[in-house]
Chimera marker file (.cmm) of the C-alpha trace (Angstrom):
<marker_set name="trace">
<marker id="1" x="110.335" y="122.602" z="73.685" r="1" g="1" b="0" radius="0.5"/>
<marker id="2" x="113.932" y="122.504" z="74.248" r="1" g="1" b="0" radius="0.5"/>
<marker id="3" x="113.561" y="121.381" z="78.024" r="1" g="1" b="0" radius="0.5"/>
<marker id="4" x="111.283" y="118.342" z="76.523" r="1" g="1" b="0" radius="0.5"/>
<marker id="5" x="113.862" y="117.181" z="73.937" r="1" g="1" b="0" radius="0.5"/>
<marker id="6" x="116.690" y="117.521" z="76.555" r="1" g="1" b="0" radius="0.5"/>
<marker id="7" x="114.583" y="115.208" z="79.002" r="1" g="1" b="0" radius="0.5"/>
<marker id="8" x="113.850" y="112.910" z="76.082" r="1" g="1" b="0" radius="0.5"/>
<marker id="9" x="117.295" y="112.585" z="75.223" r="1" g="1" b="0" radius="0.5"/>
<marker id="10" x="118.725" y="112.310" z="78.708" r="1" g="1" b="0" radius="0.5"/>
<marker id="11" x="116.107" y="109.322" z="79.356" r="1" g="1" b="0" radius="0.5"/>
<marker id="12" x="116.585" y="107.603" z="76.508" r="1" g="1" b="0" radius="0.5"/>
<marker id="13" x="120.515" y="107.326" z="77.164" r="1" g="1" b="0" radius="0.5"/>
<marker id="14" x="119.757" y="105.943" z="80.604" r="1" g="1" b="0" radius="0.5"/>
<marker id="15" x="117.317" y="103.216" z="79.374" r="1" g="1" b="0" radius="0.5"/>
<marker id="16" x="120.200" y="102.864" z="76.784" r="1" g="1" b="0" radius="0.5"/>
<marker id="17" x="122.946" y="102.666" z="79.731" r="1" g="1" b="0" radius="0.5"/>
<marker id="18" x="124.893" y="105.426" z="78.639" r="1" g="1" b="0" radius="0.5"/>
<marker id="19" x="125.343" y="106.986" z="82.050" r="1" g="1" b="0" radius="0.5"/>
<marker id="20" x="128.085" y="105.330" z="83.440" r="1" g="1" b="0" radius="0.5"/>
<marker id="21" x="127.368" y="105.690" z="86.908" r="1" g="1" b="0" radius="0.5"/>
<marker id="22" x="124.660" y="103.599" z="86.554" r="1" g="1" b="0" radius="0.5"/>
<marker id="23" x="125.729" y="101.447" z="89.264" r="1" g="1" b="0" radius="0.5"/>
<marker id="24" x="126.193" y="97.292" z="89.259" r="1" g="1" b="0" radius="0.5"/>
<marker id="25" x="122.766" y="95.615" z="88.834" r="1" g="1" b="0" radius="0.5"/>
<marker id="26" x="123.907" y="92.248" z="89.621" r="1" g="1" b="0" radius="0.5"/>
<marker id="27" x="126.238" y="93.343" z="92.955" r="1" g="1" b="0" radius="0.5"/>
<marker id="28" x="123.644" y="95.352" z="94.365" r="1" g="1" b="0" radius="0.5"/>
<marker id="29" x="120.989" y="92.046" z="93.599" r="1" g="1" b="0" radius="0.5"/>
<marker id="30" x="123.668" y="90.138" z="95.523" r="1" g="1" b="0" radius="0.5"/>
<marker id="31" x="123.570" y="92.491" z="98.313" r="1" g="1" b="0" radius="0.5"/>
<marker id="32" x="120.046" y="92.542" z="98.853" r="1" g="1" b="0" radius="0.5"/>
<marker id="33" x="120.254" y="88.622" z="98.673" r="1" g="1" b="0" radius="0.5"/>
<marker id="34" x="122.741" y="88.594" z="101.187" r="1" g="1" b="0" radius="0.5"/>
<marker id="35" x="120.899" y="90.782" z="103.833" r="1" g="1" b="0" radius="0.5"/>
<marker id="36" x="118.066" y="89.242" z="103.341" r="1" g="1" b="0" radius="0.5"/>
<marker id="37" x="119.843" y="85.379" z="104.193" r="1" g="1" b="0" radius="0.5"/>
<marker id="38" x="121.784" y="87.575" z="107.125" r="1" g="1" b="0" radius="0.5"/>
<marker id="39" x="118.237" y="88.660" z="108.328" r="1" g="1" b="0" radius="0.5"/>
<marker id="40" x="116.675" y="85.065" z="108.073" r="1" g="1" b="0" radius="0.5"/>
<marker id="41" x="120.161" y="83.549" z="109.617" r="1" g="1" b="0" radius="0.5"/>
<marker id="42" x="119.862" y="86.256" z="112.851" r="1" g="1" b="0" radius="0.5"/>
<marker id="43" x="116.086" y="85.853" z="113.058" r="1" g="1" b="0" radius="0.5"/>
<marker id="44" x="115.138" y="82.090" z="112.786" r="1" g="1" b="0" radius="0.5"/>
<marker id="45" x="117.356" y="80.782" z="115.939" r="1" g="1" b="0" radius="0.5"/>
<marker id="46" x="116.262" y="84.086" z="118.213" r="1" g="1" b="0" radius="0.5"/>
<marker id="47" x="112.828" y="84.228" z="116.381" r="1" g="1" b="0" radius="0.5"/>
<marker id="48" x="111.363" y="83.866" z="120.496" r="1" g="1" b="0" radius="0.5"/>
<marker id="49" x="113.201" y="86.558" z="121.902" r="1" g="1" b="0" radius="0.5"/>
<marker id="50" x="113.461" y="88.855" z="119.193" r="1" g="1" b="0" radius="0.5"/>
<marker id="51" x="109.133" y="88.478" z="119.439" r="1" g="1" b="0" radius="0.5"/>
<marker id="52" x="109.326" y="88.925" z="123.280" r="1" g="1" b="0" radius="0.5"/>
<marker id="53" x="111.716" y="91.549" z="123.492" r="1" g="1" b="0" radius="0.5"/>
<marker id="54" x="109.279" y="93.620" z="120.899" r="1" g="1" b="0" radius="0.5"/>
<marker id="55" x="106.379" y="92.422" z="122.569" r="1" g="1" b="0" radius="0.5"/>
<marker id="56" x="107.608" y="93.794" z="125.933" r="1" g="1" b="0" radius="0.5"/>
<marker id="57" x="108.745" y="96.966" z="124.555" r="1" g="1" b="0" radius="0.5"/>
<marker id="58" x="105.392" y="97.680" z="122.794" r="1" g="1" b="0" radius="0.5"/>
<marker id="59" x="103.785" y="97.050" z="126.240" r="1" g="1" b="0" radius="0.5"/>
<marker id="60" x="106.022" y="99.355" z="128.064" r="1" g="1" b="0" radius="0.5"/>
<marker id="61" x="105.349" y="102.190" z="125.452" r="1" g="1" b="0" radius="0.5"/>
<marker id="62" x="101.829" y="101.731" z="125.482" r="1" g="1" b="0" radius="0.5"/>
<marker id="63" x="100.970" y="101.054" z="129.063" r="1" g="1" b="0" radius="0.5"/>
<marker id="64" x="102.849" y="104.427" z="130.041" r="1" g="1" b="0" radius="0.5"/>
<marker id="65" x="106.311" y="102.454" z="130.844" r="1" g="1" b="0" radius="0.5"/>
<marker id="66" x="104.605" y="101.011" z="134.656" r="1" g="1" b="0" radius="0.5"/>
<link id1="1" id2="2" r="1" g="1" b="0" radius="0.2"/>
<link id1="2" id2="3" r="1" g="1" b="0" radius="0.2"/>
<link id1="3" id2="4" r="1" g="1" b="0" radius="0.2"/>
<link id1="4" id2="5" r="1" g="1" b="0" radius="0.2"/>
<link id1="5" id2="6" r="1" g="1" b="0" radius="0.2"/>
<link id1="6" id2="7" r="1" g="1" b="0" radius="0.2"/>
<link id1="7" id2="8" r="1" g="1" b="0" radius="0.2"/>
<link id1="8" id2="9" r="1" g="1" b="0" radius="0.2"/>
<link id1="9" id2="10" r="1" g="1" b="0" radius="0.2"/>
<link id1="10" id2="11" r="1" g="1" b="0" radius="0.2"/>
<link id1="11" id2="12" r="1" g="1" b="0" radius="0.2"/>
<link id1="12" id2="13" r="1" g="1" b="0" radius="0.2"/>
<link id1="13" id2="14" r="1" g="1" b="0" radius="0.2"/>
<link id1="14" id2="15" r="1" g="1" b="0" radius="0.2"/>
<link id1="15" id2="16" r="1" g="1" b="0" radius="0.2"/>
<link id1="16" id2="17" r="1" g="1" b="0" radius="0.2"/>
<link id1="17" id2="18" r="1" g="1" b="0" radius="0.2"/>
<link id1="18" id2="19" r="1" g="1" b="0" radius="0.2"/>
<link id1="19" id2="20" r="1" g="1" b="0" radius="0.2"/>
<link id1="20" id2="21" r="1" g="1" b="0" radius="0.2"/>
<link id1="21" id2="22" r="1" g="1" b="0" radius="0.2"/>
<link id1="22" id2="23" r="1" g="1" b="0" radius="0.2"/>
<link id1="23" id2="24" r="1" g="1" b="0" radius="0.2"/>
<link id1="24" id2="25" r="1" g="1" b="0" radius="0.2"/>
<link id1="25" id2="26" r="1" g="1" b="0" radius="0.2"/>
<link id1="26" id2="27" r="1" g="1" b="0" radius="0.2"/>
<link id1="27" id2="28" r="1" g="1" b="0" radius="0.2"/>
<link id1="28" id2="29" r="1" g="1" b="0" radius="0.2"/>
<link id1="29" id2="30" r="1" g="1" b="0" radius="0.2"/>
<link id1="30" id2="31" r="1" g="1" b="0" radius="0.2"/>
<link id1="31" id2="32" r="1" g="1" b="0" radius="0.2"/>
<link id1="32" id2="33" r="1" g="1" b="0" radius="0.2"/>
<link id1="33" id2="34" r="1" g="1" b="0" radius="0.2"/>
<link id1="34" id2="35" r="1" g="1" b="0" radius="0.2"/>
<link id1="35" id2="36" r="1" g="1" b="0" radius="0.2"/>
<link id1="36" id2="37" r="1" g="1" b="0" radius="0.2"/>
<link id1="37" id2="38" r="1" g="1" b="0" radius="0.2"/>
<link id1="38" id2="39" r="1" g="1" b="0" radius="0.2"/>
<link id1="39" id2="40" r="1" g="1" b="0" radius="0.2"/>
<link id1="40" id2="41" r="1" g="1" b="0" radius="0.2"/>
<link id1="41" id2="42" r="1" g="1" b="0" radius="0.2"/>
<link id1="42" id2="43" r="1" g="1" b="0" radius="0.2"/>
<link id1="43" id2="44" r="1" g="1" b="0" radius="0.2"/>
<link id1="44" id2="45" r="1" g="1" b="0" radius="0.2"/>
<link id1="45" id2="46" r="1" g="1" b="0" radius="0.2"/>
<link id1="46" id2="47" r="1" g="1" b="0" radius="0.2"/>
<link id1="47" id2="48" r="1" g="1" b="0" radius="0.2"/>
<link id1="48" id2="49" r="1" g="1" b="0" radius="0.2"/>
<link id1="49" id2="50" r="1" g="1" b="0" radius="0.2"/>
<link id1="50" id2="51" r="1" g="1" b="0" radius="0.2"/>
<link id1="51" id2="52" r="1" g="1" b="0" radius="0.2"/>
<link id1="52" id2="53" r="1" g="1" b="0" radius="0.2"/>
<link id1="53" id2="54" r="1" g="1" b="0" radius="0.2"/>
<link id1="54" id2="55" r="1" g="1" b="0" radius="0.2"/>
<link id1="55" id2="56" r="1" g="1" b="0" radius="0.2"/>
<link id1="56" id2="57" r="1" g="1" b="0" radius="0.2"/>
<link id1="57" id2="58" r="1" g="1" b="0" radius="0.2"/>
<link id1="58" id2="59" r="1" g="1" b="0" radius="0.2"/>
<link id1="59" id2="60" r="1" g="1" b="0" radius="0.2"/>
<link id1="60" id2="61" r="1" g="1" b="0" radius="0.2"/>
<link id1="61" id2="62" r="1" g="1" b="0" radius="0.2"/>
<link id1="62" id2="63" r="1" g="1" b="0" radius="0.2"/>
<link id1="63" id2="64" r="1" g="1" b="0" radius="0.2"/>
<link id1="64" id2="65" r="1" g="1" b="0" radius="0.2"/>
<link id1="65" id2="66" r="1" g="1" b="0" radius="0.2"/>
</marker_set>
């Protein structure tokens, strides 16, 4: 019963945001926002080769690499 109330407790204070190593909601939002605009920058003017290059390797895996 003790184990329960110490879970309880220790979830509430995290909902609560009493753990302060919670971390930075809004720089790790940014983050992901920023790879994902580095990933659309890198793959919409090489969108052709990046396909090719993948195409080609999948062939050479799958055909044995002749």
């Amino acid at each position: 019963m003790l184990f329960l109330t110490q879970v309880v407790i220790a979830v509430l204070d995290r909902v609560r945001g009493a753990d302060p190593e919670r971390g930075d909601v809004p720089g790790w939002v940014m983050i992901t926002v920023m790879t994902a605009a580095l990933v659309l920058a890198i793959l919409i003017p090489f969108r052709t080769a990046i396909v090719d290059a993948v195409q080609t390797a999948l062939t050479s895996v799958t055909s044995g690499g002749g």
